[in-house]
N, C-alpha and C positions, 0 to 999 in steps of 0.2 A: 570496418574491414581491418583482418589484421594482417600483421606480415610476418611471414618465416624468413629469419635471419639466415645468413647466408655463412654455412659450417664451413670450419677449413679443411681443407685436403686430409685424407688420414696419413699419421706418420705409415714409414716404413717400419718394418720389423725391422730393429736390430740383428746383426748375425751374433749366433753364441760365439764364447772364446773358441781358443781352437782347444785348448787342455778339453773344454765340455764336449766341443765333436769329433777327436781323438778318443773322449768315454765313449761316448755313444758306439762311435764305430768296432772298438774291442770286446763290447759289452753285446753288441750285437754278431760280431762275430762268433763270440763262445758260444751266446744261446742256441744260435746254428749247428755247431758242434755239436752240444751237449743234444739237441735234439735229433742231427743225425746218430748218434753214438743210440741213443733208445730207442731208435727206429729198430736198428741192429739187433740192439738188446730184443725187442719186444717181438723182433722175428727171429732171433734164436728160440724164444721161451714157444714159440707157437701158438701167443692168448691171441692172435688176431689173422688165424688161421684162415683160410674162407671155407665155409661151411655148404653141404650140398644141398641149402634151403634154397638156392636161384639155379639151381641146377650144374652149378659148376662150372671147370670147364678152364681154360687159357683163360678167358674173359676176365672172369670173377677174381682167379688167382693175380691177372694184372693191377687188376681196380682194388684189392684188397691193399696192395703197396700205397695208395692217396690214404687210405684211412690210417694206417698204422702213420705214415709221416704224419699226418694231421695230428694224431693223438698224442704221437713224440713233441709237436711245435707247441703241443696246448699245455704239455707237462713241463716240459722246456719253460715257457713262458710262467706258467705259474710257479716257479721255483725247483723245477724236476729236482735231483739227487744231490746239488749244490756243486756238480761240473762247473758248469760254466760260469759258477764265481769263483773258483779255483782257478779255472781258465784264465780268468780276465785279469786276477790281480797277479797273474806271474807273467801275461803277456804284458801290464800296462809298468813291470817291473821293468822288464824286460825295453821296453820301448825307453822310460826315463836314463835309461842305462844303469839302473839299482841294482 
């Protein structure tokens, strides 16, 4: 017979500094921006129109706005137009008091 030792308690997670969740939170802030700002954009330009394939209507034109934010958040995230790291290094400027 054998026996299973007896593990210790897992640690806790460390918290990050605060300089790393002061990035975080500025860094998360811009991309917000930057992605509200293409939303804007992408509903000036009219690429994410809604189209009268579902018959149109108030509906369609409401629900078109989740898609266009969705596509702004994913262009955002993958590096959109390099906004919101312009954002970020003149907010985290701005916060050190530089």
């Amino acid at each position: 017979m054998t026996t299973i030792p007896i593990l210790p308690p897992p640690r806790q997670a460390s918290p990050l500094p605060d300089y790393i969740q002061a990035d975080t939170k500025l860094r998360d802030a811009a991309q917000k921006l930057e992605a509200t700002f293409l939303s804007e954009m992408l509903k000036s330009a009219g690429l994410v129109t809604p189209r009268d394939s579902f018959g149109g209507g108030k509906g369609e034109e409401q629900f078109s706005s989740f898609l266009r934010e969705a596509q702004a958040k994913e262009m955002a995230k993958s590096g959109g137009i390099g906004l919101a790291e312009a954002l970020f290094e003149a907010m985290k400027v701005r916060l050190n008091g530089g």
